[in-house]
VEXFI-992287 format. One line per 8 residues: their letters; for each residue x, y, z of N, C-alpha, C. Coordinates in steps of 0.1 Angstrom, whole numbers. Example, Ala and Ser with C-alpha at 12.3 -4.5 7.8 and 13.67 -1.06 7.14 Angstrom:
# VEXFI-992287
AS> 132:-57:78:123:-45:78:132:-33:78  128:-22:71:137:-11:71:129:0:79
END
This chain:
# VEXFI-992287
XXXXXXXX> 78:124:88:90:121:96:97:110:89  110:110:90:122:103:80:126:92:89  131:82:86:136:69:97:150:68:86  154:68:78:164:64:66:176:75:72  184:71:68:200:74:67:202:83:55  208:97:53:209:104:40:211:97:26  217:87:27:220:77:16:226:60:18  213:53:22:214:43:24:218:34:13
XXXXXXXX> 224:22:13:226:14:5:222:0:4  214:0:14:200:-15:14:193:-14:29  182:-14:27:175:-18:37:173:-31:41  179:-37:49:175:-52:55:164:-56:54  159:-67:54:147:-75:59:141:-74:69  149:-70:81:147:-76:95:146:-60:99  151:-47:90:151:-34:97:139:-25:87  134:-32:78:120:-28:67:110:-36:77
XXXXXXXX> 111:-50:86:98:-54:94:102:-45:106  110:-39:110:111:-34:127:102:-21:120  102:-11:110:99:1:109:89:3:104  80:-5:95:68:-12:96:63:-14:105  68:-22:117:55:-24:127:59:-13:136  67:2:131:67:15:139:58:23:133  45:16:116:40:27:114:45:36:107  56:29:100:68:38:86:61:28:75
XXXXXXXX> 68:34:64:62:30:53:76:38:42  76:30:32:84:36:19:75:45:16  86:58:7:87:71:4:94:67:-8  99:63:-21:112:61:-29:121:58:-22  131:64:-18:141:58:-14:147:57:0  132:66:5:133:66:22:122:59:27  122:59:40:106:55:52:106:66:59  95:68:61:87:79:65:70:76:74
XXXXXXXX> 70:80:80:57:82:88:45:98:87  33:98:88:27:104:91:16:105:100  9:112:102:-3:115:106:-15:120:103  -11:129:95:-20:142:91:-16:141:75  -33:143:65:-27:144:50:-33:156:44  -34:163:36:-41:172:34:-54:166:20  -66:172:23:-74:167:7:-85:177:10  -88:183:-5:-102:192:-4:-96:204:3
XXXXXXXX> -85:209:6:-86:222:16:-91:218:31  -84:204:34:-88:204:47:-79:192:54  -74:191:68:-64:182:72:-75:168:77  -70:159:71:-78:145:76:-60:137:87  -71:129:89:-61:116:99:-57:108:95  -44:99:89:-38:86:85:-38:77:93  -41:63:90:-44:55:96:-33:45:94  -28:38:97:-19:31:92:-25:11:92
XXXXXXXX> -24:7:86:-27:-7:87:-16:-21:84  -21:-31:87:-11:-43:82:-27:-54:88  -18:-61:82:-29:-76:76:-25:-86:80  -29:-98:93:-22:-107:100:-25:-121:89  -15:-125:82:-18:-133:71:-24:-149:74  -18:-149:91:-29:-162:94:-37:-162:96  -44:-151:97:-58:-147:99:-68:-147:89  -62:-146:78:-69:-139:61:-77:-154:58
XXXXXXXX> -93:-147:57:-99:-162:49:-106:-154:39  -105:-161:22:-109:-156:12:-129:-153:16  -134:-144:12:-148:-145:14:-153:-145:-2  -162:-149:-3:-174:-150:-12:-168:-137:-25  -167:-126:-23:-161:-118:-31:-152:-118:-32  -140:-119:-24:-128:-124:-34:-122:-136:-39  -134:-147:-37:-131:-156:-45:-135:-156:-58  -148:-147:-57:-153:-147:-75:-143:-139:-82
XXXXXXXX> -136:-129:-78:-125:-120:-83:-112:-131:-86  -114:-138:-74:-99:-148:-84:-102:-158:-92  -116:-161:-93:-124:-169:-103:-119:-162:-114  -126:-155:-115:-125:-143:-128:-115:-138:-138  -104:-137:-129:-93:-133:-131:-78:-148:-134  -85:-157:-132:-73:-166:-134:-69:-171:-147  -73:-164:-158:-68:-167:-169:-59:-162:-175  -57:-146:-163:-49:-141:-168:-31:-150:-157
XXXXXXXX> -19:-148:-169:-8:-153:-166:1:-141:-151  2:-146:-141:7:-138:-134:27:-147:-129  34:-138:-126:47:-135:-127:53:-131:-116  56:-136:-103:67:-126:-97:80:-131:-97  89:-118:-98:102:-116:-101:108:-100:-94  121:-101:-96:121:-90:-89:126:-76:-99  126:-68:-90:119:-56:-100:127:-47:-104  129:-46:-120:133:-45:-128:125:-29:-134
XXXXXXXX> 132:-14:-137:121:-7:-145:126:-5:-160  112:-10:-165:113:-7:-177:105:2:-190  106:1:-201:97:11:-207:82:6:-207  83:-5:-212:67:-13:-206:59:-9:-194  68:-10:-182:61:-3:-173:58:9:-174  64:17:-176:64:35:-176:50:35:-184  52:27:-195:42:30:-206:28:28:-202  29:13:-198:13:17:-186:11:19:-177
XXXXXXXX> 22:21:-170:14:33:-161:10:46:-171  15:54:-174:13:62:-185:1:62:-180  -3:52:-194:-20:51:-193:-29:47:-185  -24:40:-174:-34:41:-162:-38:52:-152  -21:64:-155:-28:79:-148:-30:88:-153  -31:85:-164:-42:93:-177:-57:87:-173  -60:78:-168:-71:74:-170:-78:76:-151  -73:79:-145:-75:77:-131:-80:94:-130
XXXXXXXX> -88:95:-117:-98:105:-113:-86:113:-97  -74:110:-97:-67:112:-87:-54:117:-94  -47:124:-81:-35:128:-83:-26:112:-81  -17:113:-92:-7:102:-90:6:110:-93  21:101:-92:31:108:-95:31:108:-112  41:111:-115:44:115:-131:51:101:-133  58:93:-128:59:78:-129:66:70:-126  68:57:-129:72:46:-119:83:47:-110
XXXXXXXX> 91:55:-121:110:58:-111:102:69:-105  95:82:-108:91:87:-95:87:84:-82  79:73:-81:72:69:-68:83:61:-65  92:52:-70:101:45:-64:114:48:-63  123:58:-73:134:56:-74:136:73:-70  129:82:-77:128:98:-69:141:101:-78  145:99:-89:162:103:-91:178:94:-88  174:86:-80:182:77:-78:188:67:-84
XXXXXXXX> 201:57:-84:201:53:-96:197:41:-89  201:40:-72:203:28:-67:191:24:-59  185:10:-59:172:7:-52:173:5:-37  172:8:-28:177:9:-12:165:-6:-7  159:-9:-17:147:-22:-10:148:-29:-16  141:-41:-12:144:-54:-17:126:-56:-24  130:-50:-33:117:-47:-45:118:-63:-53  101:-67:-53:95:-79:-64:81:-71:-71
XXXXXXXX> 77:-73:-81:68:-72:-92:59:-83:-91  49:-82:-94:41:-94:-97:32:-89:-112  38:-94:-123:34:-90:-138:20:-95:-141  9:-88:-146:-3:-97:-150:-1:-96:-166  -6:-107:-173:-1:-108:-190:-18:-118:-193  -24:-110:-205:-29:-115:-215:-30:-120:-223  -22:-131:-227:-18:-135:-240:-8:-128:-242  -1:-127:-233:16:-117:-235:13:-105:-231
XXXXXXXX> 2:-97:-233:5:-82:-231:6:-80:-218  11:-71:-211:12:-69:-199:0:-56:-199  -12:-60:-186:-23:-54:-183:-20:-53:-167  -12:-56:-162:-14:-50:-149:0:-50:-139  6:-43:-131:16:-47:-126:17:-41:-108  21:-52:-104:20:-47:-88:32:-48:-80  34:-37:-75:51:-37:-67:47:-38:-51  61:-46:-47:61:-48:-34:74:-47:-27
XXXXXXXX> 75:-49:-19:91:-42:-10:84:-56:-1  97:-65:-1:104:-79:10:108:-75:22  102:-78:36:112:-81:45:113:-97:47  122:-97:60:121:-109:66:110:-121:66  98:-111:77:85:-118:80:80:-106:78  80:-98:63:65:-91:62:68:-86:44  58:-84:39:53:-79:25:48:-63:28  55:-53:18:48:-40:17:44:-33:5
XXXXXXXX> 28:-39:6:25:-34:-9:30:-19:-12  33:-19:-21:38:-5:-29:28:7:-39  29:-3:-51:22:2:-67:13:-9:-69  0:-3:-76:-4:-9:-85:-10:0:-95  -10:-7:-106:-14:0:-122:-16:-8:-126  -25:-4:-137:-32:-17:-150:-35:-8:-157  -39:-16:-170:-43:-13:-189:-58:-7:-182  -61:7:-180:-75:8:-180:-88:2:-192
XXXXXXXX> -84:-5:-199:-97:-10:-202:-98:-24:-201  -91:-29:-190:-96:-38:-182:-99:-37:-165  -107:-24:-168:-113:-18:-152:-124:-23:-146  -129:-36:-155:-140:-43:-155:-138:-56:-144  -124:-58:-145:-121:-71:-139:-108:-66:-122  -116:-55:-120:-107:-50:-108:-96:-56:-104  -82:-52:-111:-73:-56:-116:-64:-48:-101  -68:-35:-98:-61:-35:-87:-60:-39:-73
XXXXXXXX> -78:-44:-68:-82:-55:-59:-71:-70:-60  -75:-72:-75:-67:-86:-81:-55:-84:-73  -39:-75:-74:-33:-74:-76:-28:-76:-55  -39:-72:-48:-43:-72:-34:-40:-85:-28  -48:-91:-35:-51:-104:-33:-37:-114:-36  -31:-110:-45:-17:-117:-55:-10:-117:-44  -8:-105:-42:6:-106:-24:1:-106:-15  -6:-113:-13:-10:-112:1:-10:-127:0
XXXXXXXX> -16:-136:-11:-19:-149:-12:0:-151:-14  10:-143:-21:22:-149:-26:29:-147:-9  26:-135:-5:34:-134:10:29:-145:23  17:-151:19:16:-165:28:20:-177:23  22:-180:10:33:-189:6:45:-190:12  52:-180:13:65:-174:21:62:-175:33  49:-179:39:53:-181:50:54:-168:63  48:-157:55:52:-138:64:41:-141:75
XXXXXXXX> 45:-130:83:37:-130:90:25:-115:85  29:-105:81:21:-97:79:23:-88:66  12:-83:63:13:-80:50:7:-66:54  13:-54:48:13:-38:49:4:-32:37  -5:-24:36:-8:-20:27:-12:-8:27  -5:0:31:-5:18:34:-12:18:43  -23:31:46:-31:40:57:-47:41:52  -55:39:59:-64:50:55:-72:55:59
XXXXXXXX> -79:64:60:-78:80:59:-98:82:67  -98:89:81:-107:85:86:-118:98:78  -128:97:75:-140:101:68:-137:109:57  -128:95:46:-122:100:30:-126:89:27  -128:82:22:-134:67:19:-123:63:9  -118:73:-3:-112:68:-14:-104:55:-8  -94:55:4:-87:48:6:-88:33:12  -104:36:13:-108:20:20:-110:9:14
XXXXXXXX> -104:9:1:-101:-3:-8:-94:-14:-3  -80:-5:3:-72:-17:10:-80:-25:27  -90:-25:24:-95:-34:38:-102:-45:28  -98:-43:15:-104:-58:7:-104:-72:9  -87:-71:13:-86:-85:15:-90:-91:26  -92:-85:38:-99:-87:51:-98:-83:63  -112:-76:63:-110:-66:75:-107:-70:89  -111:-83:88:-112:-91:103:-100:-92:105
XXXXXXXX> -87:-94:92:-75:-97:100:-66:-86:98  -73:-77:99:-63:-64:100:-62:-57:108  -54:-51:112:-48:-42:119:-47:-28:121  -51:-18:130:-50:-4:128:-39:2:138  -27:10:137:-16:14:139:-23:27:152  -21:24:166:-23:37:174:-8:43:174  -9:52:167:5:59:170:9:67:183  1:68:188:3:76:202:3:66:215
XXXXXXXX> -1:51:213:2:43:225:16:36:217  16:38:202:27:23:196:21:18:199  7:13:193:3:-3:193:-3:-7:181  -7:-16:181:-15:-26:170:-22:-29:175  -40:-25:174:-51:-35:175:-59:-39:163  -71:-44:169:-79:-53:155:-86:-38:149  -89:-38:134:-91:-29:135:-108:-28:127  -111:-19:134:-127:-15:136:-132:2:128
XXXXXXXX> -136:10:126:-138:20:123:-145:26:136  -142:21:142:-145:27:159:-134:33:161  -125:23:167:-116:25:167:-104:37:156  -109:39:147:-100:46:137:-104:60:139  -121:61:143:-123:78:151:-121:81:161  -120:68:169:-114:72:183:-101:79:184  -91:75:171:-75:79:175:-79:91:164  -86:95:154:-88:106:148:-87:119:154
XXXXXXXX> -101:118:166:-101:128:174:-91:134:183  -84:117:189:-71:122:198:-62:127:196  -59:124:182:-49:134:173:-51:145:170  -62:149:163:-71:160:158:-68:167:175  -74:163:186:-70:172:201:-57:174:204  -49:166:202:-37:164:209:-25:171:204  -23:167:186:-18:173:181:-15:183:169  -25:181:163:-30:193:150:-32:206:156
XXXXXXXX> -25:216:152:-26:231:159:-45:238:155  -44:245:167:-61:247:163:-64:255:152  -56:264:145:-57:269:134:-59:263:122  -52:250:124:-52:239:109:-65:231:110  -76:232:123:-84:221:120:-93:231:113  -101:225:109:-118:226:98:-128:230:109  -135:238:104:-150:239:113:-154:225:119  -155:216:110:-159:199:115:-151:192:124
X> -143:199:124:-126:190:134:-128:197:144
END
């Protein structure tokens, strides 16, 4: 489902936090919502989340991760594409076990020439080289992680956790109130990365009441099912569904 105008020419601040907390999410150059994703030959449930940033206390693991990681030089600015980027991404989805897009302007710009968001970068640099890069979309009072990619042979120093952590720590400088970091996906695990920065202050999206509660993995099969009953036609569920 589409929330964007055929050809918008910026998305506000104040109209990227209203559709966000409807449970929309950037597409390239649109917002869009879902429910239902397909993987394996079979329909799973999207979950949608956000991160209440007064709430976020570093724990024990991701402080050794920003231990770890602070030597590298980090950058935000706003976002700019270039061949550098393309190039590693390149080689970060050469090196990945997943379907990704074909590249950077795919996942963000789709063909387009014009950026409809209010896109920042946050650059990680080695001694100059650029090893990792993470994209985000500005509102008002909220942050929506986008991209991350890194130099896979620095997969040692979980550069796209790192990258987790970067805006989420730069979006409470600013002062946000919530930070977005996609969906994920009830009994797929790939996607449960983004509960890194902290489960306790996160949030899970009931799309069928419109609400926000704390979010629990109880709760994420509770609305699985309801959906899976309510609205998935019975021919598309799985023996297991």
């Amino acid at each position: 489902m589409s929330a964007s105008s055929p050809a918008p020419s910026f998305i506000r601040g104040e109209a990227l936090d209203y559709y966000l907390a409807q449970g929309y999410y950037r597409m390239q150059q649109d917002l869009f919502t879902c429910q239902f994703v397909p993987f394996d030959g079979r329909i799973y449930t999207a979950h949608w989340l956000r991160v209440v940033l007064a709430d976020v206390q570093w724990g024990p693991e991701q402080r050794r991760l920003l231990r770890r990681n602070a030597r590298f030089a980090a950058t935000v600015q706003p976002f700019r594409l270039t061949a550098e980027y393309e190039e590693l991404y390149t080689r970060y989805r050469n090196a990945i076990t997943f379907d990704a897009a074909p590249s950077v302007e795919a996942v963000l710009l789709g063909g387009e020439a014009h950026n409809a968001f209010n896109t920042y970068t946050i650059e990680l640099r080695d001694a100059g080289r650029l090893i990792a890069v993470g994209i985000f979309d500005r509102g008002d009072r909220s942050l929506a992680g986008i991209l991350n990619f890194y130099d896979p042979t620095y997969h040692r120093h979980s550069l796209g956790k790192y990258l987790l952590l970067l805006k989420a720590d730069y979006a409470r400088r600013l002062r946000l109130d919530y930070y977005y970091p996609g969906y994920v996906v009830h009994d797929y695990p790939k996607f449960d990365y983004k509960l890194f920065l902290s489960s306790s202050a996160t949030e899970v999206f009931d799309c069928v009441r419109g609400q926000w509660q704390p979010f629990s993995w109880d709760a994420v099969a509770a609305h699985s099912a309801e959906l899976l009953a309510e609205w998935l036609p019975e021919e598309l569920r799985s023996p297991e569904q």
